[in-house]
C-alpha positions in Angstrom: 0.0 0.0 0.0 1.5 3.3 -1.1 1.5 6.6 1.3 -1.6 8.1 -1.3 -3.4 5.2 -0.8 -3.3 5.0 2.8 -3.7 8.6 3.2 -7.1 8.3 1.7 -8.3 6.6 5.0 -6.7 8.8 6.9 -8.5 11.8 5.1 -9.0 13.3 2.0 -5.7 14.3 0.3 -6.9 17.1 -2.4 -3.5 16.1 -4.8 -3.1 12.2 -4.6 0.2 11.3 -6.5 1.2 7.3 -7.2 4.2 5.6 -8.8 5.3 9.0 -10.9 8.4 8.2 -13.2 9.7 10.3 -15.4 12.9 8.8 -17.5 14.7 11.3 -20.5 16.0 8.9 -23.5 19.9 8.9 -23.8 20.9 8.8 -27.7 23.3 7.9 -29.4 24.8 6.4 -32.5 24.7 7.3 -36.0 20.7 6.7 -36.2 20.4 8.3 -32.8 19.0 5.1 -30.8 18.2 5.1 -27.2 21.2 3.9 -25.4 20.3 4.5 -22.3 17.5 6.5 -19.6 18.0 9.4 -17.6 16.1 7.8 -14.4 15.3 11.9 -12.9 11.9 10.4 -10.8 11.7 6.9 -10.3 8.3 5.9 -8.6 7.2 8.5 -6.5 4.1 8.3 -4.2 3.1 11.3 -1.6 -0.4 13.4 -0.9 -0.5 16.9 -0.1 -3.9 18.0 1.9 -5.5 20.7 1.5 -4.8 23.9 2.9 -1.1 22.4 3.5 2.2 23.3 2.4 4.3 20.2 1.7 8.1 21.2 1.3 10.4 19.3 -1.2 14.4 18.7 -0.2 17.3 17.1 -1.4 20.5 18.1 -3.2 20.9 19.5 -6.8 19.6 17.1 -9.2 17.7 14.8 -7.1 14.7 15.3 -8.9 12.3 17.3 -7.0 11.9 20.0 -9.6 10.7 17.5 -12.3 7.9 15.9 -9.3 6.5 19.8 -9.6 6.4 20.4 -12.7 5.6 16.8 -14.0 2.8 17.3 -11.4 1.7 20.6 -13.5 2.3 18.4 -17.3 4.3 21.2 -17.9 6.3 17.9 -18.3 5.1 14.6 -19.5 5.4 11.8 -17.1 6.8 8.4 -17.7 4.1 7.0 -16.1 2.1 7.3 -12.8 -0.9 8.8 -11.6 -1.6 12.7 -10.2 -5.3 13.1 -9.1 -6.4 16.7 -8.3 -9.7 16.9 -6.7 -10.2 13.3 -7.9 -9.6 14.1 -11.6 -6.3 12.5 -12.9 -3.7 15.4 -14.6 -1.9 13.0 -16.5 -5.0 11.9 -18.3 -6.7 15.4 -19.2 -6.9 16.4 -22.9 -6.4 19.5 -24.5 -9.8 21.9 -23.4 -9.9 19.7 -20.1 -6.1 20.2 -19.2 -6.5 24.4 -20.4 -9.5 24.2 -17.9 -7.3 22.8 -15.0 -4.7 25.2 -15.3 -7.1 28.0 -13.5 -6.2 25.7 -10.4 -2.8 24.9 -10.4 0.1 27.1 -11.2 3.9 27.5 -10.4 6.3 30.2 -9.0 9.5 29.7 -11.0 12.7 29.6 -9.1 14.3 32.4 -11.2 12.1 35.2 -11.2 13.6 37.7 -14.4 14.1 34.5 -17.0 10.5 33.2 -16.3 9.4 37.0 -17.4 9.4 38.4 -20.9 12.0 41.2 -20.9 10.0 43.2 -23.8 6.6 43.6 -22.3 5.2 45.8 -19.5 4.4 43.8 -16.2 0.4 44.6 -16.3 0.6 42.7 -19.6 2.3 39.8 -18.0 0.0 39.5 -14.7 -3.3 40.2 -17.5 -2.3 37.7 -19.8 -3.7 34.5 -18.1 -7.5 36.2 -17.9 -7.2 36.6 -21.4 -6.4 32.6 -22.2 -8.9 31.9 -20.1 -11.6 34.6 -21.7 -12.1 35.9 -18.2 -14.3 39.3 -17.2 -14.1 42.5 -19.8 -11.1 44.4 -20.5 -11.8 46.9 -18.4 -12.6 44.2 -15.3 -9.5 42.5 -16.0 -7.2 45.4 -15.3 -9.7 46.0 -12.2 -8.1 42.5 -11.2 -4.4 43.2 -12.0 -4.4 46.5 -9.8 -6.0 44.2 -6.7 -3.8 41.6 -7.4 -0.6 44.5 -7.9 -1.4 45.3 -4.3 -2.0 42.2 -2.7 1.7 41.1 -3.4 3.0 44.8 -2.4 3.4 46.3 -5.7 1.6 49.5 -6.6 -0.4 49.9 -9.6 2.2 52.5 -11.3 4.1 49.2 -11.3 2.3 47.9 -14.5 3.3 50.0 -17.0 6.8 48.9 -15.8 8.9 46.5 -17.6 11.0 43.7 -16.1 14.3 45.3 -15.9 13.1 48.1 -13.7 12.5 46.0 -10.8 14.7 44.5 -8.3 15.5 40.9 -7.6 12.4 40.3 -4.9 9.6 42.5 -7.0 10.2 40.6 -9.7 9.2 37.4 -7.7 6.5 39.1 -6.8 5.4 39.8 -10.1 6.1 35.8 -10.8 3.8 35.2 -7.3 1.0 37.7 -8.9 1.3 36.5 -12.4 0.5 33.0 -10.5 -2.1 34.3 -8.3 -4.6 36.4 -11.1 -6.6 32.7 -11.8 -7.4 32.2 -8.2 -5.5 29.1 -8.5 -6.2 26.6 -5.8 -2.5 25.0 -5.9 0.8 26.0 -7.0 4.1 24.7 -7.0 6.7 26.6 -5.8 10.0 26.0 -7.5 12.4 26.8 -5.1 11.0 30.8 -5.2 13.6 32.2 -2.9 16.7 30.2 -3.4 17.8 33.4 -6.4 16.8 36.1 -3.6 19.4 38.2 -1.3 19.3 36.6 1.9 17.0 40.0 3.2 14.5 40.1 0.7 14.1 36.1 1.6 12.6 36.3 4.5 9.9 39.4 3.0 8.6 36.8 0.1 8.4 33.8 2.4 6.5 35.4 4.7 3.9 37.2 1.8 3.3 33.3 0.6 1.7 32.3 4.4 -0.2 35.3 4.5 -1.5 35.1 1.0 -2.4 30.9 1.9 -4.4 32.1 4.7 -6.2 34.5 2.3 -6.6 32.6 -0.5 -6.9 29.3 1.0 -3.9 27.8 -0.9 -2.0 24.6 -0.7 1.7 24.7 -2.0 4.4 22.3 -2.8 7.4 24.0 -1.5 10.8 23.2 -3.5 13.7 23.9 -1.8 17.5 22.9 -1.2 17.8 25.1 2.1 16.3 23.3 5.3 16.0 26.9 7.1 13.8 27.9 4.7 11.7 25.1 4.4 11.5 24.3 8.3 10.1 28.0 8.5 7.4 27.5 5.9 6.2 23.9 5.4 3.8 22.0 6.9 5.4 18.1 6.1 9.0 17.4 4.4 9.2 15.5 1.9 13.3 14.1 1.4 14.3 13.1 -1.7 17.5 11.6 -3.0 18.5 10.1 -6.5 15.1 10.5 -7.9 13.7 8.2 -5.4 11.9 9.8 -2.1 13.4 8.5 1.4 11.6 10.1 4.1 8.0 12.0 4.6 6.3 13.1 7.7 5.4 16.8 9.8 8.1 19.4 10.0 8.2 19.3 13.5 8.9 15.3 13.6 11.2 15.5 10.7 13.4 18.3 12.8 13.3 16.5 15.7 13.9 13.0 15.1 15.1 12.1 11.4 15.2 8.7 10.8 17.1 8.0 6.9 20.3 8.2 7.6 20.3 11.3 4.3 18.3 13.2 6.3 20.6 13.0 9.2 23.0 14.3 7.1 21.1 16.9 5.5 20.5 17.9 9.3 24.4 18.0 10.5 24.9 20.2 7.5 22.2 23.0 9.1 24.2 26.3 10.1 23.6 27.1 13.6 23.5 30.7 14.6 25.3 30.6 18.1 28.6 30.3 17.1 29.8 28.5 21.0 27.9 25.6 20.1 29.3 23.6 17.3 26.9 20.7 15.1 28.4 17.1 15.0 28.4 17.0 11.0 28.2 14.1 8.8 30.6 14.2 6.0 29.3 12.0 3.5 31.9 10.2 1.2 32.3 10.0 -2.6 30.1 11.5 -5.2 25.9 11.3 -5.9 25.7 8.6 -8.8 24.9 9.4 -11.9 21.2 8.6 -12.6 21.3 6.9 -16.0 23.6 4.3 -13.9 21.6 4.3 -10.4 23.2 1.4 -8.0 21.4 -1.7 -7.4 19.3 -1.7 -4.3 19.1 1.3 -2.1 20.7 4.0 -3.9 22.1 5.7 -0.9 24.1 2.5 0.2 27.1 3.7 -1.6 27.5 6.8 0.5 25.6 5.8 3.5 27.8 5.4 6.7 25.2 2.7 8.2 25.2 0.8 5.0 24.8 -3.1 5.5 25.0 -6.3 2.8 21.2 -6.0 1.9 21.4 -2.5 1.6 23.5 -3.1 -2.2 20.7 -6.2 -3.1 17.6 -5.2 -2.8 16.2 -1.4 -2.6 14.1 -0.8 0.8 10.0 -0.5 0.7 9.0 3.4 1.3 6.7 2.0 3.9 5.5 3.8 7.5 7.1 3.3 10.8 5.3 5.7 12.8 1.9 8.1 12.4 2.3 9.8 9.6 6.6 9.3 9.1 7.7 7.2 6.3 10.9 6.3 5.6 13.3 4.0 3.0 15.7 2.2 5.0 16.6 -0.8 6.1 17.7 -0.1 9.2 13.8 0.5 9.8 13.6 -3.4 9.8 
């Protein structure tokens, strides 16, 4: 039984997402034959509820961007199953998949590449209502202005073009342009991460205050525990493509079971500069995933790593309320 599937009796998980995989073809060759796959999510299961923000970790290229945005088909899954309100993403056709995309949306990590440098901001933040032929003109600038202001901007701001804005107003622009559909979800892709440590702190705290007002639920992508100990909900830890641990913040903080999460922990600066962190230095380099090793694919760096550990790869099953992990050592 997968953690969706068991969540479902615990209550009603408003995104549901089972065995997503998403492998890129390797070519090569004269006639450009698939030689090998790119393995970037391999059989991912997790819920988010509603109202909740789920935070995403794990180091550069683990795959935790391509769960978000394979989640939004703004990239096509291997295979799996994501069911928002019940209805099942990965299956929507053209009109239906257009309609959904008034409830889900994303926050892209680098605010001035996901605008267009040649057109005013008002334009950008307008042009969703007019894909989705929503209100009159005149009622959909009406909706920019609110919308303008709700983030922090003012409404001078719209005849302003993308250059003219620092660092954080651009994401706030990107956090506007996302909010204009009165989406019900959005994935955040790591929204902070290309911020001055300052300004972080300003947008983090604008995305809780606009889910309280809006009634949002977020997937939180992130590399930096601090941020995503402030802001999420659960933690979801993934390594390799493959998830290893899931439960509440507060559980995750306090008592992390996978033995990458551990590490991930020991690597957490600590403010007070008398009292020094035991660190975990992890040894050699993350594999490569068109090669992943047989069984768990931590074993090769893992400092607890036993005989099974390199045979067969551990069930993501739960050993507590509401904490799943991946390990053997959870036998």
């Amino acid at each position: 039984m997968t953690v969706a599937e068991t969540a479902v009796q615990k209550g009603d998980p408003f995104i549901q997402v089972s065995n997503l995989k998403k492998f890129y073809p390797v070519r090569g060759g004269v006639l450009q034959r698939v030689v090998a796959w790119v393995q970037a999510v391999d059989n991912v299961s997790f819920n988010i509820r509603q109202g909740e923000t789920l935070g995403m970790v794990g180091e550069s290229g683990c795959g935790k961007t391509t769960v978000g945005r394979t989640m939004l088909r703004l990239i096509e899954p291997t295979s799996g199953q994501a069911l928002f309100n019940g209805a099942d993403i990965f299956k929507l056709k053209d009109a239906e998949l257009k309609a959904m995309r008034r409830n889900i949306q994303i926050v892209f990590q680098d605010p001035y590449s996901s605008l267009d440098p040649r057109t005013q901001i008002g334009e950008q933040v307008l042009e969703g209502l007019k894909i989705h032929n929503i209100g009159t003109p005149s009622d959909r600038w009406d909706r920019v202005m609110e919308i303008l202001k709700t983030v922090g901007l003012e409404s001078y701001h719209a005849r302003r073009y993308p250059h003219e804005f620092s660092g954080g107003q651009r994401q706030r622009v990107g956090i506007a342009r996302a909010l204009i559909l009165r989406p019900q979800f959005i994935v955040c892709d790591e929204p902070v991460s290309a911020l001055d440590v300052s300004i972080q702190s300003q947008v983090l705290n604008l995305l809780k205050d606009l889910q309280k007002e809006f009634n949002l639920t977020y997937l939180f992508i992130a590399h930096n525990l601090s941020v995503v100990e402030h802001i999420s909900d659960r933690v979801a830890v993934m390594y390799l493509g493959k998830m290893v641990e899931l439960t509440g913040r507060d559980e995750l903080f306090r008592n992390p079971q996978h033995p990458y999460t551990q590490a991930l922990m020991s690597a957490i600066p600590v403010a007070d500069p008398r009292f020094k962190r035991k660190r975990i230095i992890l040894r050699g380099d993350v594999p490569s995933p068109v090669n992943p090793p047989k069984g768990c694919r931590f074993h090769p760096r893992c400092p607890m790593a036993m005989d099974v550990c390199a045979q067969q790869e551990p069930e993501f099953k739960e050993v507590s309320p509401d904490h799943w992990v991946a390990c053997w050592l959870m036998e």
